[in-house]
C-alpha positions as CSV (number, residue, x, y, z in Angstrom):
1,X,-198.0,-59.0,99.3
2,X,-196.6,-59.8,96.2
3,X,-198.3,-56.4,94.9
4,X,-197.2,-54.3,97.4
5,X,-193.2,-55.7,96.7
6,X,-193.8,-54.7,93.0
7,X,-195.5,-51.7,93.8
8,X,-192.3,-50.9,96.0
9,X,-190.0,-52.2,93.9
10,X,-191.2,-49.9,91.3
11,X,-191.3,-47.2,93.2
12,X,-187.6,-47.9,94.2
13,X,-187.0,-48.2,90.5
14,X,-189.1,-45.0,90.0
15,X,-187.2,-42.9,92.6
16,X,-183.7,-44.2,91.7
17,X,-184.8,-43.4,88.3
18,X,-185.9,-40.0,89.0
19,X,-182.5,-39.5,91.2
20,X,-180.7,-40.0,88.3
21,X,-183.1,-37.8,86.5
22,X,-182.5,-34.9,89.2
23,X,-178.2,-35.3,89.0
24,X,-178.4,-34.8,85.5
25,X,-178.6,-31.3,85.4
26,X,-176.2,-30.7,87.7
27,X,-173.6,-32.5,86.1
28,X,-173.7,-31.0,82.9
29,X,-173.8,-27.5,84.7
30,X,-170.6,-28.2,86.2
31,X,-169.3,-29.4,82.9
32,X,-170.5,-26.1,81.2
33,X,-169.3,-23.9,83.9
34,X,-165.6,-25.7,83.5
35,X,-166.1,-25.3,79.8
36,X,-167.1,-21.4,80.3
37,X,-163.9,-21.1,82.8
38,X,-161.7,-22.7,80.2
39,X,-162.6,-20.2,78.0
40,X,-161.8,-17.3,80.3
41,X,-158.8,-18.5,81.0
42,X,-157.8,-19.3,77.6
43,X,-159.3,-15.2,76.6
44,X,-157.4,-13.8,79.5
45,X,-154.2,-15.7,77.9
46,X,-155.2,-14.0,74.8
47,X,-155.6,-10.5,75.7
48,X,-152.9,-10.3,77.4
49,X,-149.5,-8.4,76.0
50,X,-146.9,-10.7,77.6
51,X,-145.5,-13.8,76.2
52,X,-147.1,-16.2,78.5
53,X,-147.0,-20.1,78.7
54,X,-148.5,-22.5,81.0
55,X,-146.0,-25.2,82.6
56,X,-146.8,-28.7,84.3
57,X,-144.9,-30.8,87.1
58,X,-143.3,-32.9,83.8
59,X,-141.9,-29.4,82.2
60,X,-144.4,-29.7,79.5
61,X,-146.2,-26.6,77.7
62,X,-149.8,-26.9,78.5
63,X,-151.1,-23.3,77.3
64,X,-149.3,-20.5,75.1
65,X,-151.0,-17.2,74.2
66,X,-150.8,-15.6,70.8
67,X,-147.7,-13.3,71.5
68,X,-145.5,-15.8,72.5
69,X,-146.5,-17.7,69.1
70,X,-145.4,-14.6,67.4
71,X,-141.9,-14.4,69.4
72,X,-141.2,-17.7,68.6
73,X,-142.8,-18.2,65.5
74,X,-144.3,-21.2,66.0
75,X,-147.4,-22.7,65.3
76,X,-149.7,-23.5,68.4
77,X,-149.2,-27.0,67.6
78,X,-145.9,-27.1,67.9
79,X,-145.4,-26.2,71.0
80,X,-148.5,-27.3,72.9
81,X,-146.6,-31.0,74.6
82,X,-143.5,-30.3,74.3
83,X,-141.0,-29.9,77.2
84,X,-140.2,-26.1,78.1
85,X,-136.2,-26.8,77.9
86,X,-136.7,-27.7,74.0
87,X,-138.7,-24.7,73.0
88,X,-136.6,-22.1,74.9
89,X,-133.3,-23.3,75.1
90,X,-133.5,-26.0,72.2
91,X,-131.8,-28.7,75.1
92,X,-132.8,-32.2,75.4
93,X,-132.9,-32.5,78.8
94,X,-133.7,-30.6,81.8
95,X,-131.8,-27.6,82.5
96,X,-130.5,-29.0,85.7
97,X,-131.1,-32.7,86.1
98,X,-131.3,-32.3,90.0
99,X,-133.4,-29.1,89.5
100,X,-131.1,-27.2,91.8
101,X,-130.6,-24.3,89.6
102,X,-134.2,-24.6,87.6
103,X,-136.5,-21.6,88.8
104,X,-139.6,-23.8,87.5
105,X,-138.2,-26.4,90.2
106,X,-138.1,-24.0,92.7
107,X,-141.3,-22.6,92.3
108,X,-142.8,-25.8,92.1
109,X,-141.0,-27.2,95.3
110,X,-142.0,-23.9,97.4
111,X,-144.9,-22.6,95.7
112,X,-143.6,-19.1,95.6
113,X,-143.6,-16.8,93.1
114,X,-140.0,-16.1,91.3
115,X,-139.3,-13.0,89.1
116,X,-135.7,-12.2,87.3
117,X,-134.4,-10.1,84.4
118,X,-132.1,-12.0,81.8
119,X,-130.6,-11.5,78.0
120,X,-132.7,-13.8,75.7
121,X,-132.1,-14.4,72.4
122,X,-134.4,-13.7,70.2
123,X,-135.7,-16.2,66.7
124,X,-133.8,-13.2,64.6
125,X,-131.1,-13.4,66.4
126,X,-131.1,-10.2,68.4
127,X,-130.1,-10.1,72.3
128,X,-133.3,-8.7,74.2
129,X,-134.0,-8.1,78.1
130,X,-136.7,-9.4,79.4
131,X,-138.3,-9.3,82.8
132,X,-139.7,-12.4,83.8
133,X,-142.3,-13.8,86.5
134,X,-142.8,-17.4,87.5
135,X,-146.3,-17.9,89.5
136,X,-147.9,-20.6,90.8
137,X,-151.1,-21.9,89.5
138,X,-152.6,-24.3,92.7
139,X,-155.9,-26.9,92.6
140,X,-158.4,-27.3,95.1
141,X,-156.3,-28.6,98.0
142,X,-153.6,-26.0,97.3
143,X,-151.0,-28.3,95.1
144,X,-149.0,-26.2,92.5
145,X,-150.0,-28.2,89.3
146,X,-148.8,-25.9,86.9
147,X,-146.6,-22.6,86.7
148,X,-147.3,-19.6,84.9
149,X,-144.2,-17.9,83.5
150,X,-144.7,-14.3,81.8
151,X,-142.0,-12.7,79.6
152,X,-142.0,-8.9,79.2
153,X,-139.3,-7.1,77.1
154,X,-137.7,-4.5,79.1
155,X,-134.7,-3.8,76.3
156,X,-136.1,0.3,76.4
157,X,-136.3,0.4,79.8
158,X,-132.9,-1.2,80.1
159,X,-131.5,1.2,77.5
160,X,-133.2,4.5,79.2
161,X,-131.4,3.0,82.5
162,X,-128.3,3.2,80.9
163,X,-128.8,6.0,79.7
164,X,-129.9,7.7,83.0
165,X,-127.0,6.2,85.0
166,X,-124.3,7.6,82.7
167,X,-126.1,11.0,83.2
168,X,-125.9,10.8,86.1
169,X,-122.6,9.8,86.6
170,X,-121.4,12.5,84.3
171,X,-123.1,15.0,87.0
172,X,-121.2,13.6,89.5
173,X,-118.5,13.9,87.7
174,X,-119.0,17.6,87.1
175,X,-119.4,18.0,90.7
176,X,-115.3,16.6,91.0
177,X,-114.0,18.7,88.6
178,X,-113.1,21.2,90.5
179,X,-111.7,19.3,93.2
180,X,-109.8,17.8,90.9
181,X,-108.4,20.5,89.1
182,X,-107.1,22.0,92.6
183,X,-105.7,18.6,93.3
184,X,-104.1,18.0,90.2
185,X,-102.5,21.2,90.8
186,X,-100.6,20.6,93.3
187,X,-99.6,17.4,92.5
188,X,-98.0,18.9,89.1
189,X,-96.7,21.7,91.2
190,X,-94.9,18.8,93.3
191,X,-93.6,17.3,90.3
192,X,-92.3,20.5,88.9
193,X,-90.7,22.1,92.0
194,X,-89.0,18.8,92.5
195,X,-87.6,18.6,89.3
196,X,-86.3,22.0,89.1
197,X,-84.7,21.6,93.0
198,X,-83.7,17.7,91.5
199,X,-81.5,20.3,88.5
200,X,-79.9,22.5,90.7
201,X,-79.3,20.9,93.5
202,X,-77.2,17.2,92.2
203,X,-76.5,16.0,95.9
204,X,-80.0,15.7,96.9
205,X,-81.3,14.4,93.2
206,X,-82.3,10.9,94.7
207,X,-84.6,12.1,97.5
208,X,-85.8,14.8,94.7
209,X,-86.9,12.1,92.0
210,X,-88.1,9.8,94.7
211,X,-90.7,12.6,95.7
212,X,-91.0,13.2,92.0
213,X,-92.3,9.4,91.6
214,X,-94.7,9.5,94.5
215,X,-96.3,12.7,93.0
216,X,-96.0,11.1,89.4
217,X,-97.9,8.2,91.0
218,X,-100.9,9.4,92.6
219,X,-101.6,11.4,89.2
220,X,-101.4,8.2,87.8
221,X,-103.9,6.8,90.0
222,X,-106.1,10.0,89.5
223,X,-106.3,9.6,85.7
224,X,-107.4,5.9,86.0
225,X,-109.7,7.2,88.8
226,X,-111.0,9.2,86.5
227,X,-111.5,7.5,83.6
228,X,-112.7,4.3,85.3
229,X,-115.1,6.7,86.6
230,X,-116.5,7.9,83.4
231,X,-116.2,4.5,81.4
232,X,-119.3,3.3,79.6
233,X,-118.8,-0.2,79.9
234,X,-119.5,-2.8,82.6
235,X,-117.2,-2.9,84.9
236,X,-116.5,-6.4,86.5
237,X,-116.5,-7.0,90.3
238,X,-113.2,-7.5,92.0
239,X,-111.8,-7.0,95.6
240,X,-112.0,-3.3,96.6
241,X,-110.3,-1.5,99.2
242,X,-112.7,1.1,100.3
243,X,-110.2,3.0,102.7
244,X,-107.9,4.8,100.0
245,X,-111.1,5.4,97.6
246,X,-113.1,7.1,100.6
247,X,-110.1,9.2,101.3
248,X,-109.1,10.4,97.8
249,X,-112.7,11.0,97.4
250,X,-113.0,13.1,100.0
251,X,-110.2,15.2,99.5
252,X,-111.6,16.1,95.8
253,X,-114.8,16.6,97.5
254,X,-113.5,19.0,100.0
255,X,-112.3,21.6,97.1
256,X,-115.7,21.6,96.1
257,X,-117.7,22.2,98.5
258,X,-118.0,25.5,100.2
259,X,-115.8,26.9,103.3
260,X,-118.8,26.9,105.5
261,X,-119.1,22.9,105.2
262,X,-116.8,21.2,107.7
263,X,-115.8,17.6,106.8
264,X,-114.8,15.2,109.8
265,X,-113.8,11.8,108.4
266,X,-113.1,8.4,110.8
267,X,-111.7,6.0,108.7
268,X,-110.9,3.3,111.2
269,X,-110.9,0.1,109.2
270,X,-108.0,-1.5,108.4
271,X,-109.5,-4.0,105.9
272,X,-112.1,-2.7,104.5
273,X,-111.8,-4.7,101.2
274,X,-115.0,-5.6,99.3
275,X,-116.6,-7.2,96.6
276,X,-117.4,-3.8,94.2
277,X,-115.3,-1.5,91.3
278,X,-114.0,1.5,91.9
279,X,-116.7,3.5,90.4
280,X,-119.2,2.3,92.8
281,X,-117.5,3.1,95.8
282,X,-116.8,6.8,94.4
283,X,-120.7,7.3,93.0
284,X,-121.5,5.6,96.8
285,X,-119.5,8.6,98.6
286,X,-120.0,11.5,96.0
287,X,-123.8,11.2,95.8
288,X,-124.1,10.5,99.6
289,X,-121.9,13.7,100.2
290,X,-123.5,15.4,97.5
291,X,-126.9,15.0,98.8
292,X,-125.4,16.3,102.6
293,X,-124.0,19.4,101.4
294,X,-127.2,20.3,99.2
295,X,-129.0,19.6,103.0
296,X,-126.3,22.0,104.5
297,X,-126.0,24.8,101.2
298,X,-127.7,27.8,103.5
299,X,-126.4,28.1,106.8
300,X,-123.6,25.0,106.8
301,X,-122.7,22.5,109.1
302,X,-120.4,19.3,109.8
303,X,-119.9,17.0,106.7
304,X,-119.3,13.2,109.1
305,X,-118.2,10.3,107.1
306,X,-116.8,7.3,109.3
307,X,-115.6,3.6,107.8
308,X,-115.4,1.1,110.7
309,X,-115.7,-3.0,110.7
310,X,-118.9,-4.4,112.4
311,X,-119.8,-8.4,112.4
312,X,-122.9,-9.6,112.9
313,X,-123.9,-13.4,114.1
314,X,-127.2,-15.0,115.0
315,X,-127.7,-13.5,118.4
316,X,-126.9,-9.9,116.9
317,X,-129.8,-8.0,116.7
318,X,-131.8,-7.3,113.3
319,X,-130.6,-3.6,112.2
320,X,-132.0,-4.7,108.7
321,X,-133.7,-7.4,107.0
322,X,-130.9,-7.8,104.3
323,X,-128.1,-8.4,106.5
324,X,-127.4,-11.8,107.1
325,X,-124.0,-13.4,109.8
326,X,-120.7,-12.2,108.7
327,X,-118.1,-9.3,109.1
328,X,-119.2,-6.1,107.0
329,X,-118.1,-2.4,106.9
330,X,-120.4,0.0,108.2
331,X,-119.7,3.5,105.8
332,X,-121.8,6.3,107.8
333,X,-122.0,9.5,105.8
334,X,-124.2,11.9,108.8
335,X,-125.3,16.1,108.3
336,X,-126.5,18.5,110.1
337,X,-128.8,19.3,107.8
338,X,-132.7,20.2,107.5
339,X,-133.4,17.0,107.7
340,X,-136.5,15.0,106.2
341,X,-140.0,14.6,106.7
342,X,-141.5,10.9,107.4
343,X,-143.3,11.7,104.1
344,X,-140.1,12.5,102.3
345,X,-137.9,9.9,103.8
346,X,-140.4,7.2,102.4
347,X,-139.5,8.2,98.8
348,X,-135.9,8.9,98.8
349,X,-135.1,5.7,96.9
350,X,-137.3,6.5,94.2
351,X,-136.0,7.2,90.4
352,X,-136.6,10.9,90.1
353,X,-138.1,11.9,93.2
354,X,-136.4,15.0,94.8
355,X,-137.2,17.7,96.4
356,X,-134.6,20.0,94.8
357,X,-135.4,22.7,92.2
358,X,-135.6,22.1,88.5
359,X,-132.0,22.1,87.1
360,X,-130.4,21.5,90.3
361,X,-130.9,17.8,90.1
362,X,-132.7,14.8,88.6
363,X,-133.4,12.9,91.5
364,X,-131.7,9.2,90.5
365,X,-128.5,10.4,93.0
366,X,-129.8,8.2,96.1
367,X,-131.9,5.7,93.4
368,X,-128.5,4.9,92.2
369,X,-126.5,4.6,96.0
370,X,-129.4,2.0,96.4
371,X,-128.7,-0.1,93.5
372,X,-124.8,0.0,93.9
373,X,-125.7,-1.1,97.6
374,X,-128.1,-4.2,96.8
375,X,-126.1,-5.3,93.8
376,X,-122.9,-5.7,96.3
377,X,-125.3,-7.4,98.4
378,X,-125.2,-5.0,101.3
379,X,-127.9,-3.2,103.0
380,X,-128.6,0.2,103.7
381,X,-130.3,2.2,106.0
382,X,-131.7,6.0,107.2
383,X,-132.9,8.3,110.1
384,X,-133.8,12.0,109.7
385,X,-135.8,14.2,111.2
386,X,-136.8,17.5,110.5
387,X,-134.4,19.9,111.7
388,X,-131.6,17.3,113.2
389,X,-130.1,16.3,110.0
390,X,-129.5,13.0,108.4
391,X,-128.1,9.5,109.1
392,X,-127.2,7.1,106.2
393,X,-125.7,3.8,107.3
394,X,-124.5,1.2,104.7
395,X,-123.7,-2.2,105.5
396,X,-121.6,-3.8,102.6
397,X,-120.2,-7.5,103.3
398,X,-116.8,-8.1,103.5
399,X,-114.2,-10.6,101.8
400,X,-111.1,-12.0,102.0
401,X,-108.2,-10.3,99.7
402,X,-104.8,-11.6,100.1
403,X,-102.2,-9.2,98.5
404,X,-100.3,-10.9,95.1
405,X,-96.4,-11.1,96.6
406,X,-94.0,-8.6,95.8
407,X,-91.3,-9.7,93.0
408,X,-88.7,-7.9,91.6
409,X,-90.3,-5.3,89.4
410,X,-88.2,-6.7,86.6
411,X,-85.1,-8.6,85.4
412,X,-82.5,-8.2,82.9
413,X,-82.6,-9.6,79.2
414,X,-80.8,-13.2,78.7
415,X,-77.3,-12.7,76.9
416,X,-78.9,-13.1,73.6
417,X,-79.8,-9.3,72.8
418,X,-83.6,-8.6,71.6
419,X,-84.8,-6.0,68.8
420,X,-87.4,-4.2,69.9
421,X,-89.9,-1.9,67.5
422,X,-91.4,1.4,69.6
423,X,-93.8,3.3,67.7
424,X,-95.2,6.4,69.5
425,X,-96.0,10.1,67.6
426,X,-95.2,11.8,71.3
427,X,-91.0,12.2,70.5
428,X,-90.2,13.0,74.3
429,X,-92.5,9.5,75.3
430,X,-90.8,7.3,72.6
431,X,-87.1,8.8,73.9
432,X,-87.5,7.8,77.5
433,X,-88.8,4.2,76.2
434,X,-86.3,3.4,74.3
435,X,-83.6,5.1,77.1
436,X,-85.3,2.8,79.4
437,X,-85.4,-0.1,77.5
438,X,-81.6,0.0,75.9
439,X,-80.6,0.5,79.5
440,X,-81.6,-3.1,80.0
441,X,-79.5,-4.4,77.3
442,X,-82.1,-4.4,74.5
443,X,-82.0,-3.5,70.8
444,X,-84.3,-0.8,70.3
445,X,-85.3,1.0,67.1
446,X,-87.9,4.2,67.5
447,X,-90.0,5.7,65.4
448,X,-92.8,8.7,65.0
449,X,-94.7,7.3,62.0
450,X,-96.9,4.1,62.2
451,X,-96.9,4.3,58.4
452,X,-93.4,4.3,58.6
453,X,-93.0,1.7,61.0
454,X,-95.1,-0.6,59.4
455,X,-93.1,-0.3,55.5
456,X,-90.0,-1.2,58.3
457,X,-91.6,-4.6,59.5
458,X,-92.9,-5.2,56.5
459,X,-89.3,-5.6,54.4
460,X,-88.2,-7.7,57.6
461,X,-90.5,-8.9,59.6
462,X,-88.4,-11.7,61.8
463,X,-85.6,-8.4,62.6
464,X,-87.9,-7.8,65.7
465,X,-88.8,-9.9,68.7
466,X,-91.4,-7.3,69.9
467,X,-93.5,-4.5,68.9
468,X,-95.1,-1.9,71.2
469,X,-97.1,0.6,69.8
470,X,-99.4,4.0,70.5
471,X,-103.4,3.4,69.9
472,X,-104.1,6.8,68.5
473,X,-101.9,7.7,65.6
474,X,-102.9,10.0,62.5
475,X,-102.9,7.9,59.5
476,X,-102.7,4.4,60.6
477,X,-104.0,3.6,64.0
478,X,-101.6,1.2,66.2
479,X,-104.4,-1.3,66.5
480,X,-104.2,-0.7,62.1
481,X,-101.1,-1.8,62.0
482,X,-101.0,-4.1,64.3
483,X,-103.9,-5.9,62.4
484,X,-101.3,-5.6,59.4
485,X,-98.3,-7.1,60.9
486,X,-100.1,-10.4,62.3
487,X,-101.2,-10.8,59.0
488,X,-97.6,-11.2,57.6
489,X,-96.2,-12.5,61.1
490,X,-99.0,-14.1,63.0
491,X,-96.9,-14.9,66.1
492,X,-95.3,-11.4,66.5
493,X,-95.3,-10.7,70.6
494,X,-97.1,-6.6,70.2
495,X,-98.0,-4.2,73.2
496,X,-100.6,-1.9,72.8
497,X,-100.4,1.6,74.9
498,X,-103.4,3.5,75.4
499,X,-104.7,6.1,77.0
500,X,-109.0,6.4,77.4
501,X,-110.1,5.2,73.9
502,X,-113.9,4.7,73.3
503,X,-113.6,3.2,69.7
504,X,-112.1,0.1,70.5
505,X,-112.1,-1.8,73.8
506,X,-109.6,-3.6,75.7
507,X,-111.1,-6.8,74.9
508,X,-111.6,-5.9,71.6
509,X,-107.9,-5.3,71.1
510,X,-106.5,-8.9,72.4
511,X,-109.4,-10.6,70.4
512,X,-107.5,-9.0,67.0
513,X,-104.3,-10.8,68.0
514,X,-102.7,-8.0,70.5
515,X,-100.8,-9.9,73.5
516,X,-101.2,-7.2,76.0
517,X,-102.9,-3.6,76.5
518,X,-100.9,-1.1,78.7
519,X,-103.3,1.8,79.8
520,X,-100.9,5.4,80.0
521,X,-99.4,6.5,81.7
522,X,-97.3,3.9,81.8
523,X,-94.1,3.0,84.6
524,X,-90.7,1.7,83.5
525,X,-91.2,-1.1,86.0
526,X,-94.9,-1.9,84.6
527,X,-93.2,-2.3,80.9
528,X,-90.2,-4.0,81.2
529,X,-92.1,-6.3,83.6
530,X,-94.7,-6.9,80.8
531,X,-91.5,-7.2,78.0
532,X,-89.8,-9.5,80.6
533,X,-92.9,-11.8,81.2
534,X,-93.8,-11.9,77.6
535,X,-90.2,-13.0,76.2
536,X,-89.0,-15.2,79.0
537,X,-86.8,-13.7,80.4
538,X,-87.3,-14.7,84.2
């Protein structure tokens, strides 16, 4: 008996022995086969051209391949542990505390990918683009226990963007030029019949000049049209009112186009104001109309654009995925046209697909209207088929714009008369300033020569209580010597007048010590209200 208990005993000890013999194997395969997928993850890292680094739930660098040691030129070592907010921000705590505004938080709370382009900064000290993509990296049960964020620099792309944009904007605004030649036309035919009928008949001056101010005006507004149009730099987003754009537009457009395109236009909103710059809503309508007249160039047709408010709430139904509750302005621009194939339609959006012949376009026209559309966060949409033309709907959201109240344009000077310094090489611009300004009981002294001008200040500088000043002068620039001047009178009140000046920006101007830029042409009421504000004299 006793035997038999050994014997089983031992053959309990035997088989729990050989168990354990059996498992081992298998536990150092998995061990090897972790090892081996270590390794492939660590040589995928590697071989990869990205900056990439691996991120944990505490905001810790886990993993970092070679080219992101290179970017940051750092040692593996010194990086591997330490918190991502430290390495690539050099902060000491997160970069929002609540996580609210931390893309790694989101990621990790939704376990969706994110991807955005920013400016970084690079360890030489060079601004850079870089496209960037946040994914998840899950365990067994599906838990997001890490994030993989991969940097790619995009600064050529960004460039050749640019670069493509401005083209493209140039052709558009080579397709205006004629329309704005005729336009232009007649508005300096305006101004000059009403001058000479102003002359010779005295008892009908004031209605004369008045007409004279309204044609005077909408050049104005042309010129900054025009040049805000073809401006290089980034225009910041304001409220927009899209009804007089769409309607100036469209009257430059209709010179352009040829007799055997009708336009019909219903402009029925009455405030249509929206988040956007002028140039966008003009490259919107001129591309959009553009691409309808090419549709219509052989046996012509009807040319519709219509502006009308639409609001849409929850029970609305879906006309597109990236419309969300609120009032918007629906702009329809619709042809009679050839239309467009299903196959065709798919690609429309897409840089540099067209279907035009080579040299009569590059294909980025409707590429572009997208862009402009999405980055004023609207929506936009298209029907064609062959033969029954095309339908392009935009939804762009709406906001709130409350007009600034009306003042009096300007006041008079306090008793104590100011000296005033107006230095302008046009001699009929620099008459009619200083006219204007003496009118209002100010000291005024003129002059041609910024050279001049500047010896002038320069034996007394406290004589003046202002100085405006050209920007383009031969010899000495205005911004020249207005550098000059602050140097011997650093609190010296000067206006700058320019007209489109690509050397210097605006910004560039007041960071020298300029108090205000006045872009030309400029109105009586727009300077003395400037003078008035600037010298108190409300």
């Amino acid at each position: 008996m006793a035997t038999m208990e050994a014997r089983a005993t031992k053959g309990e000890r035997l088989k729990k022995k050989g168990k354990v013999a059996s498992d081992t194997p298998r536990v150092r395969g998995n061990a090897v086969r972790q090892k081996k997928s270590e390794n492939y993850f660590r040589t995928l890292l590697s071989s990869m051209h990205d900056e990439i680094l691996v991120i944990d739930r505490n905001y810790r660098i886990t993993d970092v391949n070679k080219e992101c040691l290179t970017i940051f030129r750092r040692r593996r070592e010194e990086i591997i542990g330490e918190h991502c907010y430290y390495i690539l921000h050099g902060a000491d705590e997160p970069c929002d505390r609540h996580g609210k505004e931390c893309k790694l938080y989101k990621v990790f709370a939704t376990c969706e990918p994110e991807n955005y382009r920013c400016k970084r900064v690079t360890a030489d000290g060079a601004t850079i683009w870089v496209d960037i993509l946040l994914s998840p990296l899950k365990d067994a049960r599906g838990k997001v226990i890490h994030v993989i964020k991969a940097e790619r620099d995009v600064s050529k792309e960004v460039q050749l963007e640019s670069q493509f944009i401005q083209k493209q904007k140039m052709e558009s605004l080579g397709t205006l030029a004629g329309g704005v030649a005729h336009d232009f036309s007649n508005i300096l035919s305006t101004i000059i019949m009403n001058a000479e009928f102003g002359v010779n008949k005295l008892s009908l001056v004031s209605e004369s000049l008045e007409i004279l101010l309204k044609a005077a005006s909408r050049a104005k507004d042309l010129v900054e049209q025009i040049l805000t149009f073809s401006c290089k730099t980034e225009q910041i987003l304001q409220p927009v009112s899209i009804t007089p754009i769409a309607q100036e537009s469209l009257k430059l457009l209709r010179a352009s186009l040829p007799a055997t395109i009708e336009i019909c236009q219903h402009i029925k909103s009455k405030s249509g104001t929206v988040l956007a710059t002028p140039t966008q809503i003009n490259q919107l309508l001129i591309n959009l109309c553009s691409n309808a007249a090419y549709a219509m160039r052989e046996g012509g047709g009807i040319l519709t654009v219509s502006l009308v408010d639409e609001f849409f709430d929850s029970t609305t139904e879906q006309v597109n995925p990236d419309i969300g509750p609120g009032p918007y302005l629906k702009l329809t621009v619709r042809d009679t046209g050839h239309g467009m194939a299903p196959e065709v339609l798919s690609q429309i959006f897409d840089p540099f697909f067209t279907t035009k012949k080579v040299g009569e376009g590059t294909g980025l026209g409707l590429s572009i209207v997208h862009g402009i559309v999405k980055s004023m966060g609207g929506a936009i949409n298209v029907e064609s088929e062959p033969g029954e033309g095309t339908v392009f709907n935009i939804f762009l959201p709406k906001v709130e714009h409350r007009e600034a109240s009306g003042g009096r344009p300007f006041s008079s000077p306090s008793d104590e008369t100011k000296s005033i310094l107006i230095v302008d090489d046009e001699k009929y611009l620099l008459t009619i300033m200083k006219n204007v300004l003496g009118d209002f009981g100010y000291q005024v002294v003129g002059e041609t020569s910024s050279v001049h001008a500047f010896d002038l200040f320069r034996r007394n500088p406290e004589q003046f209580n202002l100085v405006i000043t050209d920007c383009t002068m031969s010899r000495m620039t205005g911004v020249e010597m207005a550098k000059k001047m602050l140097s011997i009178r650093s609190n010296i009140p000067i206006i700058m007048c320019t007209g489109f000046n690509e050397s210097i920006t605006k910004e560039e101007m007041v960071a020298t010590g300029i108090r205000e830029v006045l872009l030309k042409p400029i109105s009586a009421t727009e300077l003395v209200g400037m003078i008035d504000t600037i010298l108190g004299n409300h």
